[in-house]
N, C-alpha and C positions, 0 to 999 in steps of 0.2 A: 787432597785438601781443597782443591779447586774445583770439587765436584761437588765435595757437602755445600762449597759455599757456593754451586748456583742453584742446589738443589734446596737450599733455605731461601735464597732469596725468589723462586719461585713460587714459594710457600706462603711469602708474605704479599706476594703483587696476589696472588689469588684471594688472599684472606683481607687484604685494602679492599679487592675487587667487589667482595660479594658482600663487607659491610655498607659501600657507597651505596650498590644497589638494592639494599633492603630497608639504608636509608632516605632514598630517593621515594621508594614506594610508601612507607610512610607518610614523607610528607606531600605524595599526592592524596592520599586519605583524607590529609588532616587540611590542606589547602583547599578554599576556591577554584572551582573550575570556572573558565569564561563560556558564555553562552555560547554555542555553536550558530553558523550561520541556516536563515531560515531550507527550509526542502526549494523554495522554489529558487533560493538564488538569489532574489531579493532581500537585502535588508527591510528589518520591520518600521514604519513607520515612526519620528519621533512622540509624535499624540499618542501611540498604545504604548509604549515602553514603560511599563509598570517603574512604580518607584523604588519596590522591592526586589533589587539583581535576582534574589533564586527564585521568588516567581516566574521571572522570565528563563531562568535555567530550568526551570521545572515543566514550562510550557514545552521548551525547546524539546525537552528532551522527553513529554508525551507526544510528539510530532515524531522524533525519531525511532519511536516504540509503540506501532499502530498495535497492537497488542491489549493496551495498555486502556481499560472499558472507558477512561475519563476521558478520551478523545469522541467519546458518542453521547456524553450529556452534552455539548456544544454542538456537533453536526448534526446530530437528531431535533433539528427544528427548523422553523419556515425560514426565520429572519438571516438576513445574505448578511457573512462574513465580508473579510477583506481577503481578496486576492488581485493577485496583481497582472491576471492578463485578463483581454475584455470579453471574453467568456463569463457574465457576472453568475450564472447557473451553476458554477464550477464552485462557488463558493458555498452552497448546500449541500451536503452530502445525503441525507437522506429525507427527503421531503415529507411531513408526515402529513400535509393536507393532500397529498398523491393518492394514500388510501382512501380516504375520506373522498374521494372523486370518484373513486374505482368501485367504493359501495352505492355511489348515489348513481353511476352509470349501469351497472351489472346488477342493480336489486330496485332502489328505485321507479329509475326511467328504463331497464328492459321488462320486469314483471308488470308494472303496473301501467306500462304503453301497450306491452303486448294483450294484457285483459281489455283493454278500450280500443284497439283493433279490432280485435278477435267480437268484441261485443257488436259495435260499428256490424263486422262484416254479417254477422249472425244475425242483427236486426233485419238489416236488408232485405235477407234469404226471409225471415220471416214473414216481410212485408207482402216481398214478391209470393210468396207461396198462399198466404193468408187470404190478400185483397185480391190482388194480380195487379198490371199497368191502370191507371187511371184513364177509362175512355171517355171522349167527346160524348157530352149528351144528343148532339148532334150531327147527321153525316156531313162528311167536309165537303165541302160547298162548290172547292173546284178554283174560288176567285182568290190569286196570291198577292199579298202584300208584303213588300220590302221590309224589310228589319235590321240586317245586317250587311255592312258594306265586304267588297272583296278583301280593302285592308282590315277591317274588325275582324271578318276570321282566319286572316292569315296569321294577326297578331295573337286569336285567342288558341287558335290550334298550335302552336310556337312554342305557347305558354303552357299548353297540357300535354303535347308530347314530352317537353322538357321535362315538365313537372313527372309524369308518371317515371322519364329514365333517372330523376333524383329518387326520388320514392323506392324504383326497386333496388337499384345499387344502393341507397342507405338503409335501405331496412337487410339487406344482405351484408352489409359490412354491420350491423349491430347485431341481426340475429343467426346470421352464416355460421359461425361455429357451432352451433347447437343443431342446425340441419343438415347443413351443405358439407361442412368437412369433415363429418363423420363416413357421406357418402363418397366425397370426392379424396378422400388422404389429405394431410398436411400437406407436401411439396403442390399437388394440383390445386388448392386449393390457396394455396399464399399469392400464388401465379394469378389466378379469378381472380382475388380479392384485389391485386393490384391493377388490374384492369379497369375490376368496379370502382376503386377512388379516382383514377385517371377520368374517369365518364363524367363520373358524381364533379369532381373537382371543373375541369372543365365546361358542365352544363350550366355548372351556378349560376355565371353571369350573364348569360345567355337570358334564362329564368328573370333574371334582377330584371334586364333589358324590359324584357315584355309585361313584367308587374306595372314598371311603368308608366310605360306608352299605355298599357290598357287603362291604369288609373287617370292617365290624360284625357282619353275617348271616353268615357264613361259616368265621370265622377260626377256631372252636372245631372245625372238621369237616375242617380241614385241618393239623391237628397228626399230624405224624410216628408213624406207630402200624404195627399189625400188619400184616403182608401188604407195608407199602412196601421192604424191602430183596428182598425173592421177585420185587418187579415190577422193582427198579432191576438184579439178578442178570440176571432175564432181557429187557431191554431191553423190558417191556411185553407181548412176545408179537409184537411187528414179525415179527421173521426166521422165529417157529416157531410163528406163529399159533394160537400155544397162550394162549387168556384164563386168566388169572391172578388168581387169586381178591386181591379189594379191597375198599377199606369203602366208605364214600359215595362219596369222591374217591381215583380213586388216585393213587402217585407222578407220574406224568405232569402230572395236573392242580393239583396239592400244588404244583408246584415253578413253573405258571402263575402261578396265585396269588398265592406268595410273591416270585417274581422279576418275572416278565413283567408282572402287571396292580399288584402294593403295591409293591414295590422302582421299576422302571421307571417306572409310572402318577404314584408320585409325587417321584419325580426329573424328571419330563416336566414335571410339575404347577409345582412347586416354580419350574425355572427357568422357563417358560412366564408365573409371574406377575411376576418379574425383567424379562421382555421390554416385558411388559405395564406396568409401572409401580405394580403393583398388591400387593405385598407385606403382610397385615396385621401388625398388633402389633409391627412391627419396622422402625428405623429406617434404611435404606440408601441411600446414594448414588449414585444409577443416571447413572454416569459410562460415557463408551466405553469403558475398559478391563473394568467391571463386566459393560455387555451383550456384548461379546465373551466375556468368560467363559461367561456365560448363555446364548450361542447358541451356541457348541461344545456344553456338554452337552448342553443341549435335541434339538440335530440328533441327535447320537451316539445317545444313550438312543430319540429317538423310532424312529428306521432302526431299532436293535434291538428292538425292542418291537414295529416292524411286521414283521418280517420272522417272530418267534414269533409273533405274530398270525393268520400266513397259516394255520401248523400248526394251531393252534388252532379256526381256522377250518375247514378242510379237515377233520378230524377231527369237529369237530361236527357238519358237514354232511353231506355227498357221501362224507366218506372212511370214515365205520360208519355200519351199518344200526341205523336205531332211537335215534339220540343226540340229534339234536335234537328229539326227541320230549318229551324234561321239558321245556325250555326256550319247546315251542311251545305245548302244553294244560298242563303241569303232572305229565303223570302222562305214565308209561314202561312197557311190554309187563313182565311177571313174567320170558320167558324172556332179554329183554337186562340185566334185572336180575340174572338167576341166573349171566349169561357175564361180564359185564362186573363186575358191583360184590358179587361171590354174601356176601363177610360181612355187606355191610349187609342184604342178602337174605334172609338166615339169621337179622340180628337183628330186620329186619321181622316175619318170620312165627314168630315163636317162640309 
């Protein structure tokens, strides 16, 4: 008798048992659930707390269910969420002006810098193979005059050594994957590259330096004056190799100055400290959105700046007789003085 009755009344604590708990799950079905607390730990703010509880139960819980595609019409766009550590980058999840940078760097500014390189360097060759160097109508005369001081070309050589070690580490860090580490592997080639931006990075300022100081020494001697419309009229004397009376500097080199090494030199400068991190006296936010800005112009300006460069170059050297002659002693022949620059010539020997 004492066996039926524990063996019923075990019957009914199970059968209590398992209507409690099927009535319990019901009414979570049919009950409110309270919002769970945010991923990061933080409570939400009281200003976003929708008016609607399951809104916010429904947020909660696409946050809990990365799965879940409605969590990527919100992260997939520029404008910065709330998050709550000061990381404010951590608040975008997928930037979609990132692309939009990646096509204007890799299609824009590398195809269509590398054509005006490549054209630049191609003119050159043509020039030089076509005409050849520009020679003195006259033989050089023997009698030297001053033109540049020891600090003018200590400051200008500073500024062109710099200048060519930016030029080849950037144009290696923009076009190296398509030459270099095809030949060099990935591993040897990640190594180079970080090399190259450690050069590039630290010559920057060096470069800013001597833009300068040379625009200090200089800028008084390259104001717009006499003889510059006779030279810009007849394109220098290019086609009819006729020199064209000028003062210290003529149009040609006037418009170097002001455009290619002040204007460009310090648009390069400018965003290059942007990249850098390195901005003085001014507070900015060096967000992705900011260094995409900063690396379009930098590239754009630098390509152009190299490619007037080349002219610059060619010109100074190999492509007239007798020019880098101030830059390399100081002093210049009387008779490339009298072809090339004859008013400053004329105010020389007065």
């Amino acid at each position: 008798m004492k066996r039926s009755f524990s063996r019923a009344l075990r019957t009914l604590v199970l059968a209590a048992g398992l209507s409690l708990t099927l009535a319990g799950a019901s009414y979570a079905e049919r009950g409110p659930m309270a919002p769970l607390p945010s991923p990061s730990g933080v409570d939400i703010p009281p200003a976003s707390v929708p008016a609607n509880p399951n809104a916010l139960a429904n947020g909660t819980q696409a946050q809990s269910q990365p799965a879940n595609p409605s969590i990527f019409t919100t992260a997939n766009s520029d404008p910065y969420n709330y998050v709550s550590i000061p990381d404010k980058e951590a608040s975008v999840l997928i930037q979609r002006s990132g692309q939009q940078w990646r096509v204007i760097r890799n299609g824009v500014i590398t195809v269509y810098g590398g054509w005006l390189l490549a054209i630049a360097f191609l003119a050159i060759i043509a020039t030089y193979t076509l005409k050849g160097p520009m020679k003195l109508h006259e033989p050089l005369s023997g009698v030297k005059i001053k033109r540049f001081s020891a600090f003018d070309r200590l400051i200008h050589w500073t500024m062109a050594f710099s200048f060519l070690a930016l030029a080849i580490t950037g144009l290696l860090i923009l076009y190296g994957k398509y030459f270099v580490m095809p030949v060099m592997g990935g591993v040897a080639y990640g190594s180079f590259l970080n090399i190259c931006k450690n050069i590039h990075n630290f010559t920057g300022p060096l470069f800013t330096l001597c833009i300068v100081i040379f625009f200090l020494l200089f800028a008084h001697k390259n104001v717009f004056g006499k003889g510059d419309m006779e030279w810009i009229m007849g394109f220098g004397g290019i086609f009819s190799g006729k020199h064209i009376p000028a003062g210290f500097f003529n149009f040609g080199e006037k418009f170097w100055f002001w455009f290619g090494m002040t204007f460009l030199g310090l648009v390069i400068s400018g965003s290059g400290f942007v990249l850098d991190m390195i901005v003085p006296f001014m507070s900015i936010e060096y967000t992705r959105g900011t260094m995409q800005i900063a690396n379009i112009i930098h590239s754009s300006a630098a390509i152009l700046m190299t490619a007037m460069a080349m002219g610059h170059i060619y010109i100074g050297t190999i492509g007239s007789q007798g020019s880098i002659d101030g830059m390399k002693t100081g002093y210049v022949d009387a008779t490339w003085a009298k072809e090339h620059h004859e008013l400053w010539y004329n105010k020389v020997n007065k």
